[in-house]
C-alpha positions as CSV (number, residue, x, y, z in Angstrom):
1,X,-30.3,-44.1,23.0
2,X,-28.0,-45.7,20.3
3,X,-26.4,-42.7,19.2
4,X,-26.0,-41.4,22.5
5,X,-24.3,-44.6,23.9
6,X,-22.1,-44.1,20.5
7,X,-20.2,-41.7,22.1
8,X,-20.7,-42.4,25.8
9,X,-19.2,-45.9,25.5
10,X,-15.6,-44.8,25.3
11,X,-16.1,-42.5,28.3
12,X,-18.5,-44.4,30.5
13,X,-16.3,-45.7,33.3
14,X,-14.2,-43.1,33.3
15,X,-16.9,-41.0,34.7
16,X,-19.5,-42.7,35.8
17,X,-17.6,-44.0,39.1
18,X,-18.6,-40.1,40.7
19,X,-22.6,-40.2,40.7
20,X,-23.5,-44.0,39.8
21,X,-23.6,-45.1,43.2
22,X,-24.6,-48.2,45.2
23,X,-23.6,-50.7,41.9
24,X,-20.9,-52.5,44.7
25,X,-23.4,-52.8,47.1
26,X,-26.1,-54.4,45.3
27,X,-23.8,-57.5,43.9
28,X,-23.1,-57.5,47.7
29,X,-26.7,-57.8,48.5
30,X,-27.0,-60.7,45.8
31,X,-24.2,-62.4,47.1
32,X,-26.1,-62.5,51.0
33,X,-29.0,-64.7,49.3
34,X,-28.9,-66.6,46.1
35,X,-26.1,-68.3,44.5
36,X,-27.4,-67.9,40.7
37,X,-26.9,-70.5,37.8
38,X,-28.2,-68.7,34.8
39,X,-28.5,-64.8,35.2
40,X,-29.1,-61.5,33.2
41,X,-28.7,-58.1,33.5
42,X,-31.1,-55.7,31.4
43,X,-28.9,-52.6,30.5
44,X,-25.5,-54.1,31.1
45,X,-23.7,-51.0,29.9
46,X,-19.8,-51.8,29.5
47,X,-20.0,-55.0,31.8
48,X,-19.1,-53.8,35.2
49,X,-21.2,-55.7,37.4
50,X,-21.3,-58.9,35.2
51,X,-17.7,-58.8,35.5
52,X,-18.2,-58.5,39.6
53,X,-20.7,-61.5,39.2
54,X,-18.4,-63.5,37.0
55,X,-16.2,-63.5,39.4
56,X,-18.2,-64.0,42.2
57,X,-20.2,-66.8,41.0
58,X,-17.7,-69.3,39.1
59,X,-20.2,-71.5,37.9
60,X,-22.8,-69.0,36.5
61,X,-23.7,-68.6,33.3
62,X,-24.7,-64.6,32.4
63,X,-26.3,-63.0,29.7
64,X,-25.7,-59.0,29.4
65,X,-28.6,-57.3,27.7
66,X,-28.4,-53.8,26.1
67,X,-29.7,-52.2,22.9
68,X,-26.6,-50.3,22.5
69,X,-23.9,-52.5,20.2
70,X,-21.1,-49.8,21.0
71,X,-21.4,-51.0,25.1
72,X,-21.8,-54.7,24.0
73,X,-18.8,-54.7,22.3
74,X,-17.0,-52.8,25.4
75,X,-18.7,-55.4,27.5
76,X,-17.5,-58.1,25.4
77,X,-14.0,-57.1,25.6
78,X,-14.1,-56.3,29.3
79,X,-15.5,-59.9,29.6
80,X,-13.7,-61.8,27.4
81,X,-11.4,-64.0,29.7
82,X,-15.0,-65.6,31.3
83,X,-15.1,-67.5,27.8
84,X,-18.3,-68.5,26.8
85,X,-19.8,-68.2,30.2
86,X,-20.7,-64.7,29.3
87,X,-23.5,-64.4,25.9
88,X,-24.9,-61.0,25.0
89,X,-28.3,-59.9,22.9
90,X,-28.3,-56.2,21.3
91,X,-32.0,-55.9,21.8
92,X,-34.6,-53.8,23.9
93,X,-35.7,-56.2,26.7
94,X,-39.6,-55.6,25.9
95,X,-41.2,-59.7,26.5
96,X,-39.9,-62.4,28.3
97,X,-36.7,-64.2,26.7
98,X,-38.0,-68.0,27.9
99,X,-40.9,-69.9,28.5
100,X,-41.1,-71.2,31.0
101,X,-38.6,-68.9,33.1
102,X,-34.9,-70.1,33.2
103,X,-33.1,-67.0,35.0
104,X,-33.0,-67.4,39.4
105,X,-31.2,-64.2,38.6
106,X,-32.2,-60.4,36.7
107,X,-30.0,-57.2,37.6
108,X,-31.2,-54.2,36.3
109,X,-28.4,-51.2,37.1
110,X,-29.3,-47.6,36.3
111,X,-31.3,-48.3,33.5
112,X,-35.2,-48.5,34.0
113,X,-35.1,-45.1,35.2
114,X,-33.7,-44.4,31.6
115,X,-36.3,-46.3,29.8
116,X,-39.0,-44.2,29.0
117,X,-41.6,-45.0,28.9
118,X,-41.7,-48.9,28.9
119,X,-39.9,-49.4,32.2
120,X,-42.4,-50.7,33.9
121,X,-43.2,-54.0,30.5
122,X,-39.2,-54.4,31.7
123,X,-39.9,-55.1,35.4
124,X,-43.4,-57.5,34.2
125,X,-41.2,-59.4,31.2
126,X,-38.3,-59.9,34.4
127,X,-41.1,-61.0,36.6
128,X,-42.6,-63.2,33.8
129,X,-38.8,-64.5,33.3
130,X,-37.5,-65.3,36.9
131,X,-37.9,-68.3,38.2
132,X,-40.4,-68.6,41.4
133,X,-37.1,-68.8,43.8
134,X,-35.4,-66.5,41.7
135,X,-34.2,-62.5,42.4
136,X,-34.8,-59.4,41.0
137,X,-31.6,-57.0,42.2
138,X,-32.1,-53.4,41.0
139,X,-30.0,-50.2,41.9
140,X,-31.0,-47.1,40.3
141,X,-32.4,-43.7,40.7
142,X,-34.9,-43.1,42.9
143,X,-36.0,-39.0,43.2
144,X,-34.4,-35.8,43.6
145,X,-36.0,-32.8,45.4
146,X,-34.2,-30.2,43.2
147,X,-36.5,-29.3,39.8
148,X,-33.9,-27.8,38.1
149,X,-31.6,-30.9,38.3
150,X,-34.5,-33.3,37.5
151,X,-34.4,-30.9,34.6
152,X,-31.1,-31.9,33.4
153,X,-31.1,-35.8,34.1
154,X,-34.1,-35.2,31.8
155,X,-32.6,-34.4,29.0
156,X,-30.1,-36.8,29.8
157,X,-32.8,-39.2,29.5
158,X,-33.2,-40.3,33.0
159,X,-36.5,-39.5,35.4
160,X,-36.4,-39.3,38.8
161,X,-39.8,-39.7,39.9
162,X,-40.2,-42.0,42.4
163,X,-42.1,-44.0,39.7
164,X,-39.7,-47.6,39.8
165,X,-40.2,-48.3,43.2
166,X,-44.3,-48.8,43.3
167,X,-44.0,-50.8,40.0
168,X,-41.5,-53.5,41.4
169,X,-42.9,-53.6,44.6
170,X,-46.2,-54.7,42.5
171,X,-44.7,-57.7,41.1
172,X,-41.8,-58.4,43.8
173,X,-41.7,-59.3,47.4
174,X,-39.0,-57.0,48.5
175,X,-36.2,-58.9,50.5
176,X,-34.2,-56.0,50.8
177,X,-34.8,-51.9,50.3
178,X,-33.0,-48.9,50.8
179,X,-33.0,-45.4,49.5
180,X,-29.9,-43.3,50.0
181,X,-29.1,-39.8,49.8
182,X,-26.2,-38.7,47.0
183,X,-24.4,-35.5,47.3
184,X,-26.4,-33.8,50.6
185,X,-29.8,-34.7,49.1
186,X,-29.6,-33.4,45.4
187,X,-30.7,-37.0,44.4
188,X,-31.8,-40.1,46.1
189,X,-31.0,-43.7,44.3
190,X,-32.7,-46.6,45.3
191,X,-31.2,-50.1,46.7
192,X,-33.7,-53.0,45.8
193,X,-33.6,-57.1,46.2
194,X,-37.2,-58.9,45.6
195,X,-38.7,-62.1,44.9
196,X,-41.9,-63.3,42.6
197,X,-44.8,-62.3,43.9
């Protein structure tokens, strides 16, 4: 995942803009029911929607969390003018970060369907780390009925199972959830606001 971020970084939001959909609407969702004060996102990429919360949320402090140090340090730059209300950790998100649970707020942004396997100790460490009146906001893929381009977001290290949705609805009350066709149906990517069960 490192080396392929290596490269991907300088690219990233260049291109992703034309199939990662729904990352607008789901800092809109967040926006219709919590106000956060301390907040993460787990696979914050090259900052985008902590720089849509920043500026959102005046008042919130954010952590962006991503084991790639080449989309931290885009992130960082991208971020910069928020001072130190912005921190970052270039680690895997594999067990809670606090004890007892400090976040009211965890994003998680087209990456779980990208960690595999191990996506589902992600959504149990963010349930383990939100706060009981706290919200876990996720937009990602969901499914696509097409094999042969399941194939290729395969080796592209993403699965399109239908496998996320089941897990979080385990741990998290769902408060909002939508699943939306992309491109005519080729793929279906997956809207998703919850609270502590």
């Amino acid at each position: 995942m490192r080396r392929y971020y290596a490269f991907h970084s300088k690219i990233y939001d260049l291109t992703r803009w034309s199939f990662l959909f729904g990352r607008n609407e789901i800092v809109q969702m967040i926006t219709r029911h919590i106000r956060p004060t301390y907040g993460i996102e787990i696979g914050c990429g090259t900052g985008k929607n902590l720089y849509q919360l920043a500026g959102k949320f005046p008042r919130t402090k954010l952590v962006g969390l991503d084991v790639s140090e080449d989309m931290i340090r885009v992130s960082k730059e991208k971020l910069s003018p928020f001072g130190d209300r912005i921190s970052f950790v270039q680690a895997p998100y594999t067990a809670p970060l606090h004890n007892p649970p400090q976040f009211d707020l965890i994003i998680c942004s087209y990456s779980l369907t990208m960690i595999n396997p191990g996506f589902d100790q992600v959504i149990q460490a963010a349930r383990a780390d939100l706060k009981p009146d706290g919200l876990m906001a996720v937009v990602d893929f969901h499914a696509s009925p097409i094999l042969p381009f399941k194939r290729w977001m395969g080796v592209n290290h993403v699965r399109m199972d239908a496998h996320i949705l089941p897990v979080l609805e385990e741990h998290f009350h769902p408060v909002e959830r939508q699943i939306r066709a992309a491109y005519l149906g080729v793929w279906q990517y997956l809207l998703f606001i919850g609270k502590p069960r």
